[in-house]
C-alpha positions as CSV (number, residue, x, y, z in Angstrom):
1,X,20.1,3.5,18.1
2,X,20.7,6.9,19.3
3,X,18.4,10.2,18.8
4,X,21.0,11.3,15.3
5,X,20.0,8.2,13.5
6,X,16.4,7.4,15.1
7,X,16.1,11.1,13.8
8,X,17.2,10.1,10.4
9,X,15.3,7.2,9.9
10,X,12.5,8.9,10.7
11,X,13.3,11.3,7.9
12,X,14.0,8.8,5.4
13,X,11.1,6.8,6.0
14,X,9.0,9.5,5.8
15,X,10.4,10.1,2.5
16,X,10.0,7.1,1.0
17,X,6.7,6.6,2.3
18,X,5.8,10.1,0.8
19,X,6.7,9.4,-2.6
20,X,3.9,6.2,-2.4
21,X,1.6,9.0,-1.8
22,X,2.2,11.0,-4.0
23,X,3.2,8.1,-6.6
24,X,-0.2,6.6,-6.3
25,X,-3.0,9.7,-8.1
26,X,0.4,10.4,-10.3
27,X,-0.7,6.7,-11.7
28,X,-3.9,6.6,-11.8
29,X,-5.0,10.4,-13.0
30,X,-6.0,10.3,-16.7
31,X,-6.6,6.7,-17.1
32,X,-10.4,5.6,-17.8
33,X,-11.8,3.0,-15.9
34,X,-11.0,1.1,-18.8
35,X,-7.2,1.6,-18.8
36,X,-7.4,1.2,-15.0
37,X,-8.6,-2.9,-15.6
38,X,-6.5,-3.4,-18.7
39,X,-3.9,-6.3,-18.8
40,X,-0.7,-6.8,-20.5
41,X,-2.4,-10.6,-20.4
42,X,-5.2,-12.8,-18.8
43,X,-2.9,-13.5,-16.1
44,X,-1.5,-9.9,-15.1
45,X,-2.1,-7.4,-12.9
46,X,-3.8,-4.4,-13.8
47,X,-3.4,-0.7,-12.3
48,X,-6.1,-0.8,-10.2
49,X,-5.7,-3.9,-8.2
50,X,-2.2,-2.7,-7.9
51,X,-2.4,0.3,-5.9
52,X,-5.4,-0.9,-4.3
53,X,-3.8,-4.1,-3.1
54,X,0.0,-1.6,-2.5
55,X,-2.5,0.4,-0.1
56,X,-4.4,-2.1,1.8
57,X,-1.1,-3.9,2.5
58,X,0.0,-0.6,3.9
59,X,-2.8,0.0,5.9
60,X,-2.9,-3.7,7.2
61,X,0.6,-3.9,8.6
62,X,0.7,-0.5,10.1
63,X,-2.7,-0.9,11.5
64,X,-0.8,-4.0,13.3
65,X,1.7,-2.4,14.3
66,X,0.2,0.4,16.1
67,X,-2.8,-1.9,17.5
68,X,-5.9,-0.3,16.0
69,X,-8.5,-1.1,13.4
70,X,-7.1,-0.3,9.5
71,X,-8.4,2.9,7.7
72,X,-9.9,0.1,5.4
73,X,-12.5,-0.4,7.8
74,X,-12.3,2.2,10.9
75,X,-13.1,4.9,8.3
76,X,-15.1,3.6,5.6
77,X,-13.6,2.4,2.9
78,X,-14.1,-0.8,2.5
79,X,-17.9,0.2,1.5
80,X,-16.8,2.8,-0.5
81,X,-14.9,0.9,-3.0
82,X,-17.5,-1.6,-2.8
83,X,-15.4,-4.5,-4.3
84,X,-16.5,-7.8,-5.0
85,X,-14.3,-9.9,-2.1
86,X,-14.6,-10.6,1.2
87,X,-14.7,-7.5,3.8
88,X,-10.9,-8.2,5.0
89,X,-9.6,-8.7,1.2
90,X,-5.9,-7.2,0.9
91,X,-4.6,-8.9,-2.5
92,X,-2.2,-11.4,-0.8
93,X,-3.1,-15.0,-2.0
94,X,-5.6,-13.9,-4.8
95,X,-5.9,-15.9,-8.1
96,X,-5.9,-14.3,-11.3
97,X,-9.4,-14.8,-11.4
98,X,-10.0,-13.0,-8.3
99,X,-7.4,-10.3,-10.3
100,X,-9.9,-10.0,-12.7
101,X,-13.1,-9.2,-10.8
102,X,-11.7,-6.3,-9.1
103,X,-14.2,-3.2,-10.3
104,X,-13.7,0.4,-9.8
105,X,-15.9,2.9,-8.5
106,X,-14.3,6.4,-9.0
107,X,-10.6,6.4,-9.8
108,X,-10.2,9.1,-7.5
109,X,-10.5,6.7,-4.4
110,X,-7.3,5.3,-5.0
111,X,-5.3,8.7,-3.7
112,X,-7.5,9.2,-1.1
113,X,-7.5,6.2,0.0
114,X,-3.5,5.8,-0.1
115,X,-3.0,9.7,1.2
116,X,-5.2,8.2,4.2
117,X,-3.6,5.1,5.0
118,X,0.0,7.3,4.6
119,X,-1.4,10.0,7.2
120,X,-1.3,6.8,9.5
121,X,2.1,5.6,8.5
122,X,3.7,8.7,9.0
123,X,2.0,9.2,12.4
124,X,3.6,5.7,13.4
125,X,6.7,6.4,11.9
126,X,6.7,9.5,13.9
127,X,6.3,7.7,16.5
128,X,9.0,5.4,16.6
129,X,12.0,5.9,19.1
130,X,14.9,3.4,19.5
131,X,13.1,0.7,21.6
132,X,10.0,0.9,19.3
133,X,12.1,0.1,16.5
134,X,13.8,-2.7,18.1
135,X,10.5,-4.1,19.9
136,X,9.6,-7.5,18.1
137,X,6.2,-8.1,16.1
138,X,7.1,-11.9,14.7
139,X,8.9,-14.6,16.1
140,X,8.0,-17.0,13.5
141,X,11.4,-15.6,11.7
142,X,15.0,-16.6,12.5
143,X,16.0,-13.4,13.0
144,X,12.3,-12.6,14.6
145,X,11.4,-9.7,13.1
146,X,11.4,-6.4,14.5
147,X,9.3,-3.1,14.2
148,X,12.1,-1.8,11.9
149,X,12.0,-4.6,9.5
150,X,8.4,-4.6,9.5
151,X,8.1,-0.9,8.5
152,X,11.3,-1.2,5.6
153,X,9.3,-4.2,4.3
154,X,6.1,-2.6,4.1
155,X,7.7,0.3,2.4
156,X,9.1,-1.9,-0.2
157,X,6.4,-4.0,-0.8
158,X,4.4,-0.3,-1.7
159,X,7.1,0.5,-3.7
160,X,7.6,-2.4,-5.7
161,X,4.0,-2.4,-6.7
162,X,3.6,1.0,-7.5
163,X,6.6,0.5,-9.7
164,X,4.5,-2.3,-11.2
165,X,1.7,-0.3,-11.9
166,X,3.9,2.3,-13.4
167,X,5.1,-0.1,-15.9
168,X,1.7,-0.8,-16.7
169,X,0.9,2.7,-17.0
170,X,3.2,3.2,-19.4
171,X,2.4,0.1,-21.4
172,X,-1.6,1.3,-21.3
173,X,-0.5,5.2,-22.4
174,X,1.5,3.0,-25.3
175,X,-1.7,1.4,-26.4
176,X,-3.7,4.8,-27.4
């Protein structure tokens, strides 16, 4: 990878990471704590464990990646949104049940949070040169996976969920 394209996956990464920032308070702003929990049916997810869960997977993988603490913990938020899981929580695994416990605070966490955990993200992916990107994290895949994969999957894990909870935004705004 030379400095032209290292250069422009920077910039595109940035860009999609960005618009999970800025997709995340476009979500949630208006919606009651209500609207937040609501879902389409006992077994769906609602808005709020959405970009919560879209966030902490974020801030999880590129906390790995980069060798430090997550945001989750190293800067409070865990106790802030005081939810009813285990500390280290992230979504992956969880029942419906588990779906359906999740409580909320003040909406306005779930932008800060996110705009938090993307100020990391974009400091790694500023980071990254040519070997970063090709340094391996996981051998336990045949390709092992690289630094490069790891980012592009976290990125569209984000943005599948936040297109998620925009379906369900617009399924809740239906409802009124």
């Amino acid at each position: 990878m030379d400095d032209v394209t290292t250069d422009t996956a920077r910039d595109l990464l940035l860009d999609g990471f960005g618009r999970i920032r800025d997709g995340v308070p476009e979500v949630v702003d208006g919606l009651s704590v209500e609207e937040l929990l609501w879902r389409p049916d006992a077994d769906a997810n609602h808005i709020a464990w959405l970009v919560w869960h879209l966030a902490r997977q974020q801030d999880e993988q590129v906390a790995h990646l980069v060798g430090e603490q997550s945001a989750w913990f190293a800067d409070g938020w865990v106790d802030r949104f005081g939810l009813p899981y285990p500390p280290d929580a992230h979504g992956w695994s969880m029942s419906s049940k588990d779906v359906g416990r999740f409580t909320v605070v003040d909406p306005g966490l779930f932008g800060d949070y996110q705009a938090a955990v993307h100020d990391r993200t974009a400091s790694l992916v500023q980071s990254l040169d040519a070997d970063a990107y090709a340094r391996v994290v996981d051998t336990r895949w045949d390709p092992p996976v690289t630094v490069a994969v790891r980012v592009v999957s976290v990125l569209d894990d984000a943005m599948k969920h936040l297109g998620q909870a925009e379906y369900v935004r617009g399924l809740v705004v239906r409802r009124r």
